[in-house]
C-alpha positions as CSV (number, residue, x, y, z in Angstrom):
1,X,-2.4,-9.1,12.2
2,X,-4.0,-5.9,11.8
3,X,-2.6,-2.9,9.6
4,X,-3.5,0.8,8.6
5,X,-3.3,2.3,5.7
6,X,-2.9,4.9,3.2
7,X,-3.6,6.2,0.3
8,X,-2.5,9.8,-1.3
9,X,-3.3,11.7,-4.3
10,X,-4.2,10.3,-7.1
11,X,-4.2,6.6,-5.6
12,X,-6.7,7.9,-3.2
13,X,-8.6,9.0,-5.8
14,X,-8.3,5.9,-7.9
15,X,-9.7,3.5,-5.2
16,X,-12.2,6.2,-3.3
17,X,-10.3,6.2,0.0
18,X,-7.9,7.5,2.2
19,X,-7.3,5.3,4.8
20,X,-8.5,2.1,6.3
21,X,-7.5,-0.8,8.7
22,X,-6.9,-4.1,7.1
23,X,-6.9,-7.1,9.1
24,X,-4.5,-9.6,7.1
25,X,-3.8,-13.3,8.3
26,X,-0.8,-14.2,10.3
27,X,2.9,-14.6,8.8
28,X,5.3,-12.7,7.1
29,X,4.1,-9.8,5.1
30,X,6.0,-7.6,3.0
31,X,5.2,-4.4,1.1
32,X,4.9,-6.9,-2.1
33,X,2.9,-9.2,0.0
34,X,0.3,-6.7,0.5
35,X,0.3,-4.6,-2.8
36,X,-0.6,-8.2,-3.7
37,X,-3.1,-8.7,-1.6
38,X,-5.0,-5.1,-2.4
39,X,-5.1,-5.9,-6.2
40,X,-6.9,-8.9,-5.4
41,X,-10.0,-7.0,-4.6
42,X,-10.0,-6.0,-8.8
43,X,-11.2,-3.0,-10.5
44,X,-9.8,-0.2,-9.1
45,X,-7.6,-2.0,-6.8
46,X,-5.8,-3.7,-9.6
47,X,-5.0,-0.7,-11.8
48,X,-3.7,1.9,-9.4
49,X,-1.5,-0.8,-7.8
50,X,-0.9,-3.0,-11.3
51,X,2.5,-4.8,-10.9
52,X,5.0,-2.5,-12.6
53,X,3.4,0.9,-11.8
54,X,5.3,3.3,-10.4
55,X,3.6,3.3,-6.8
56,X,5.7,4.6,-3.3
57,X,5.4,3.0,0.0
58,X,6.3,4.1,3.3
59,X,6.1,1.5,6.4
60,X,5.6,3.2,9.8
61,X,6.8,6.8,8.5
62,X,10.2,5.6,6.9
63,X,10.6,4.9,2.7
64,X,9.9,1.3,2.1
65,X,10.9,-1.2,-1.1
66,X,9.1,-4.0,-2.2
67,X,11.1,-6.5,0.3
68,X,10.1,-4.7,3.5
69,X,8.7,-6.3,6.0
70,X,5.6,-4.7,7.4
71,X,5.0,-5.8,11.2
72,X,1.4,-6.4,13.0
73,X,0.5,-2.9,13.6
74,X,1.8,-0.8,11.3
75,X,1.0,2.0,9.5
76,X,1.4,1.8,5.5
77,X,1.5,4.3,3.1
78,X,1.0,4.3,-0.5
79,X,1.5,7.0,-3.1
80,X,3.1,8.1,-6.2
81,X,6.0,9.3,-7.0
82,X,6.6,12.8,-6.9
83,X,8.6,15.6,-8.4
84,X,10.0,19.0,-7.2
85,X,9.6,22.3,-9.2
């Protein structure tokens, strides 16, 4: 299965990219899944998605929680949260 992503402001900045395709292994994925995945690869990876850390996602365009599912293809943003003023 093969997915692209990513990555805006200051998670961008944390792991040195903006975007890539990730080719993960067949199954169910869900956001969870592949936050999971990512902070396998350590240093960076593991602090600017660290379990508990307030970090958005959005699956093909559309606000996504922890349980969504993300389907061969798709396109997966991550970011933080932000605030109006």
């Amino acid at each position: 299965m093969k997915i692209k992503l990513l990555y805006f402001a200051k998670l961008r900045e944390q792991v040195g990219v903006d975007a890539e395709t990730l080719e993960l292994g067949q199954g169910a994925w869900t956001v969870a899944d592949l936050r999971a995945h990512l902070r396998d690869r350590g240093a960076a990876w593991s602090d600017a998605l660290a379990e508990g850390k307030a970090v958005r996602a959005a699956v093909n365009q559309q606000m996504a929680q922890a349980s969504t599912a993300v389907p061969d293809g798709a396109e997966v943003a991550f970011f933080p949260p932000v605030t109006g003023g």
